[in-house]
C-alpha positions as CSV (number, residue, x, y, z in Angstrom):
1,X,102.8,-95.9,79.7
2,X,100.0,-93.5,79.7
3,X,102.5,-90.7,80.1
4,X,104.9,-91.7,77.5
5,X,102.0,-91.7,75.2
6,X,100.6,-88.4,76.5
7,X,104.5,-87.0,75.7
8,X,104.5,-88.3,72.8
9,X,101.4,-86.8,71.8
10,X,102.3,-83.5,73.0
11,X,105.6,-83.4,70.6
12,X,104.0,-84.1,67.5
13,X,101.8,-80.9,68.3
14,X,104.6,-78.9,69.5
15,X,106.2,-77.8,65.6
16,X,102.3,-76.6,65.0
17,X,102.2,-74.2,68.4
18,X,102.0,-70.2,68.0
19,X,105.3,-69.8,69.2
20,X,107.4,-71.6,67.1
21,X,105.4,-69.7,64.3
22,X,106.1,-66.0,65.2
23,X,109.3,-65.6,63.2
24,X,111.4,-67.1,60.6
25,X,115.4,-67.0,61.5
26,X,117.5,-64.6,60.8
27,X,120.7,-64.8,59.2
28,X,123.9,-64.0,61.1
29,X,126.4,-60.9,59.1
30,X,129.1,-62.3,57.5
31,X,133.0,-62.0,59.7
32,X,134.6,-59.2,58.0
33,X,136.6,-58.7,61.0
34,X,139.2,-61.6,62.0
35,X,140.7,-61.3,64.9
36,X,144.2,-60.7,63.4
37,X,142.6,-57.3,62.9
38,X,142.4,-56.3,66.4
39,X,144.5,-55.4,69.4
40,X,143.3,-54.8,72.6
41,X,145.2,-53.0,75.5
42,X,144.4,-51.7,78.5
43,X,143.9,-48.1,77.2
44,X,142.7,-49.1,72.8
45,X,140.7,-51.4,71.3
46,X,142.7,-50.7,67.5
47,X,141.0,-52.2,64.5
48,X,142.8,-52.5,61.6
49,X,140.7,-52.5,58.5
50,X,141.1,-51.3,55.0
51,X,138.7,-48.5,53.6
52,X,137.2,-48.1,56.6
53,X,134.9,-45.2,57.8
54,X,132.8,-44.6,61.3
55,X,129.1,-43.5,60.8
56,X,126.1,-43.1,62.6
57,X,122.5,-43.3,62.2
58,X,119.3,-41.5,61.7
59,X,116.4,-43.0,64.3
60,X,114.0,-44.3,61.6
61,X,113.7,-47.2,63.7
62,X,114.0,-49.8,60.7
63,X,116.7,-51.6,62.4
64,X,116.2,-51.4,66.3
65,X,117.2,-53.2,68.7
66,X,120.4,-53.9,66.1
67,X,120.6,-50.0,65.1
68,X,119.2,-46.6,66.3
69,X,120.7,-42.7,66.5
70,X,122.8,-43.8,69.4
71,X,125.0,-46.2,67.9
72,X,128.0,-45.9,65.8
73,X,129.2,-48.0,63.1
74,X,131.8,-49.0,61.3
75,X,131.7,-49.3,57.1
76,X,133.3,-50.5,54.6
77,X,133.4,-50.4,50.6
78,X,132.8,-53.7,49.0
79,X,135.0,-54.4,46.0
80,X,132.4,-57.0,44.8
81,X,129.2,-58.4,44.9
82,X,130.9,-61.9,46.1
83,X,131.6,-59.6,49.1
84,X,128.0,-59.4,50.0
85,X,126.3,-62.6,52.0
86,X,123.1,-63.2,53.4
87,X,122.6,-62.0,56.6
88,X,125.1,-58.8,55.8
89,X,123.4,-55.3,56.5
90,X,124.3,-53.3,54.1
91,X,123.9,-49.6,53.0
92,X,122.6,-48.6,49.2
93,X,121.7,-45.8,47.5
94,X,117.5,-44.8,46.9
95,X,117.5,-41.7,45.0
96,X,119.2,-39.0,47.4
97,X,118.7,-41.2,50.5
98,X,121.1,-44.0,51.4
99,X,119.2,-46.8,53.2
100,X,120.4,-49.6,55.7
101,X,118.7,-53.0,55.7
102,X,120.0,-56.4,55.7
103,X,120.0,-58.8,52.9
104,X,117.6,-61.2,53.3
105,X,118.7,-63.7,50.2
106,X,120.1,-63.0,46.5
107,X,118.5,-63.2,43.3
108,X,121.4,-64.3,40.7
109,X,119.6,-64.5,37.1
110,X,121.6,-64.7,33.8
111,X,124.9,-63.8,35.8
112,X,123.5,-61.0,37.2
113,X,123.0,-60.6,41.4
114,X,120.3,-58.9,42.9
115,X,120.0,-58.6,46.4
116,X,116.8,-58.2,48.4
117,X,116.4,-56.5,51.7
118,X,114.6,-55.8,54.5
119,X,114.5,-53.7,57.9
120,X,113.6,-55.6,61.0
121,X,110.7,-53.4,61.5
122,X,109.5,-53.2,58.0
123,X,107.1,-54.8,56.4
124,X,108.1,-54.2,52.2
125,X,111.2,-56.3,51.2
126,X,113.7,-54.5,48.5
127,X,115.9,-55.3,45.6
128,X,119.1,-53.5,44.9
129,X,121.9,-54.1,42.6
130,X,125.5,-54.2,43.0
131,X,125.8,-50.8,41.7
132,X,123.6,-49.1,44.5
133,X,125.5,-50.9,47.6
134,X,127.4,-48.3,48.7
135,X,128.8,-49.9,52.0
136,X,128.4,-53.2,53.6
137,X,128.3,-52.7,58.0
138,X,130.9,-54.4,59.6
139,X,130.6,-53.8,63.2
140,X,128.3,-51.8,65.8
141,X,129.7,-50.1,68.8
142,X,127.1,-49.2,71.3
């Protein structure tokens, strides 16, 4: 008895421990990739994807362990904002720099979306419009 009671104790302390404190969850990208859009032999891996481009990455170190210099990506062109989810990383324009962050959640006042971003490593949170997202990431090949 003294043990169940001593467990049971310890459980209704557990949600308030450091550990499951230290960071809020992070949303998963959004499939733009099905797998009708790949074939695999022993020689290819061929994707098949509209409007795509490969791109790599400057080392600001925003995005580590997900993105550094060393990877390469693959981009496409949304079409829409309905293309863009939470948990999508995304590339938008800031003045002469284009920027990659994922979106964190959307803002949608009077019809109007705004999305707001963030870098892993970053501690400021951004909001972009539509008309800045210039590319939404797809995939990472490492």
């Amino acid at each position: 008895m003294k043990k169940l009671i001593l467990i049971t104790i310890l459980l209704m302390f557990l949600p308030f421990s450091d550990n499951n404190l230290a960071k809020e969850e992070i949303a998963s990208p959004s499939d733009h990739i099905t797998r009708d859009n790949i074939i695999i032999t022993d020689k290819f891996l061929i994707l098949s994807i509209d409007n795509s481009i490969l791109v790599d990455f400057k080392g600001t170190g925003s995005m580590e362990p997900v993105l550094n210099e060393y990877s390469n990506g693959i981009e496409i062109i949304p079409k829409s904002e309905d293309e863009i989810k939470v948990g999508d990383i995304i590339v938008y324009q800031n003045g002469n720099e284009k920027i990659i962050h994922r979106v964190k959640y959307i803002n949608e006042e009077n019809g109007k979306k705004t999305f707001v971003l963030k870098g892993y490593n970053d501690n400021n949170e951004e909001s972009v419009k539509f008309t800045d997202i210039k590319y939404i990431l797809i995939g990472v090949l490492y």
